[in-house]
C-alpha positions, 0 to 999 in steps of 0.5 A: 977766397975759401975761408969758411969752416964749411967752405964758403967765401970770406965777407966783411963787416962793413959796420960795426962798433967794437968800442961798446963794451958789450964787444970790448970786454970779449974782443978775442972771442968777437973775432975769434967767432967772426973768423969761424964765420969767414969775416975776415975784415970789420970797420969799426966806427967812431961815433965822436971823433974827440973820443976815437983813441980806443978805437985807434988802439984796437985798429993798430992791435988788430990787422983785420981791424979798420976804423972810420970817425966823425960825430954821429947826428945823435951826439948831443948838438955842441958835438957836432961843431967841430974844427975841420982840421981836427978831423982831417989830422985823424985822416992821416992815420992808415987804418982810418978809412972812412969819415963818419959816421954822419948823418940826419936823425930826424927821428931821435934828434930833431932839436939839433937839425940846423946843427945835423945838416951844418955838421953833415955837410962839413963831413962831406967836404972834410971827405972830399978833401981827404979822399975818402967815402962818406957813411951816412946814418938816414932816419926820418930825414929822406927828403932833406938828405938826399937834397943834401947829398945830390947838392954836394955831388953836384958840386964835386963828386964823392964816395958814399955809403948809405949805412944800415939803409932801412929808409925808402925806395925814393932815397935808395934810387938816388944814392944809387943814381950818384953812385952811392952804396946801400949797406944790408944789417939784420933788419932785413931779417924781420919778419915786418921789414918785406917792404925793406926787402923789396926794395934791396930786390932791385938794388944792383949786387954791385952797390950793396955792402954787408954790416952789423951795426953790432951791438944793435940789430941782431938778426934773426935767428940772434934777434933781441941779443946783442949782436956781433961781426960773425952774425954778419954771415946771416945777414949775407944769406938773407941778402942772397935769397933777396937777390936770388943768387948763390950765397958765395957770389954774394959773399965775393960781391959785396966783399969786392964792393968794400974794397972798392968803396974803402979804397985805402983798406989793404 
């Protein structure tokens, strides 16, 4: 699908946050943009499920708008205990795709890690009962997410997305043995991220999505701005150089693995 102001295919933001009011208060002009750069679907993300209504508002004003919910490991820790049911009633809405974000941010966070590691875990069973994939925030956490991870697929199976993956080559190689998808953003546009970019080198096209994380992580040449769907395009053109193929077979690609992975976005 041609849908580019110079012909090339369409792409979708897989991860954005378009309830900051950085993109808020210029929504038209956001789509607008990401349209002339042939970004025909977003997935904007709800960071705390209790607070979601603005962005249930914008996915029902906007048909090339979908949104996930959950409560992000950085929400402070009496957020990340929650009713099970609460969550789940959000999942009934059409435009609600995804469950999360979720999470461990070892990192920023590491007072609440019992309550990050009961929270993640109740996303994925929430997920599971709801039939929809997980998108998961790693930091500083490898070795006990993929723990995590391997344990609740083993015991039954379930759809997931690593987002913004920034961690190590041991965490990519087992989402990519459960089947799990690894998300692309800006950072694999600096110049200090080539570790970052060697190991997507050996990622499957077929597992990789495209993202944002708008307003953080502009990528180069926006880097140090606040960051928008439409930059996903240099994102997509730095993933094709990294795999080595055309930048419309990575654009079809990774637009094909959205809708695979979010099978209830139509």
């Amino acid at each position: 699908m041609k849908n580019t102001k110079d012909n090339k295919s369409a792409l979708i933001d897989s991860h954005c946050h378009l309830d900051f009011k950085t993109l808020n208060d210029d929504l038209l002009g956001i789509l607008s943009r990401a349209k002339s750069e042939g970004v025909t679907k977003m997935l904007t993300i709800g960071t705390n499920f209790r607070e979601i209504s603005q962005t249930i508002s914008t996915s029902e004003r906007f048909e090339e708008i979908f949104f996930a919910a959950g409560v992000h490991p950085n929400q402070p820790s009496e957020n990340l205990i929650f009713k099970s049911g609460d969550l789940l009633k959000i999942c009934e809405h059409k435009k609600m795709i995804g469950i999360g974000e979720t999470g461990l941010d070892f990192h920023y966070s590491l007072h609440s890690k019992k309550e990050q590691i009961n929270s993640l875990i109740q996303h994925i069973e929430i997920a599971k009962e709801a039939d929809l994939p997980v998108i998961i925030h790693a930091r500083n956490a490898d070795t006990e997410i993929s723990k995590i991870l391997y344990q609740q697929y083993r015991q039954s199976s379930f759809s997931c997305v690593m987002h913004c993956f920034s961690s190590s080559a041991y965490l990519a190689e087992k989402a990519i043995e459960m089947g799990f998808f690894l998300s692309m953003s800006g950072i694999i546009t600096f110049k200090n991220s080539q570790n970052l970019r060697d190991i997507f080198s050996k990622v499957p096209l077929d597992r990789l999505l495209v993202e944002t994380d708008s307003p953080y992580l502009a990528p180069v040449p926006h880097r140090g701005k606040s960051n928008e769907p439409a930059f996903v395009s240099f994102i997509a053109q730095k993933g094709a150089e990294i795999l080595n193929v055309d930048e419309d077979v990575f654009r079809n690609q990774t637009t094909k693995n959205f809708f695979s992975l979010f099978k209830k976005a139509v």
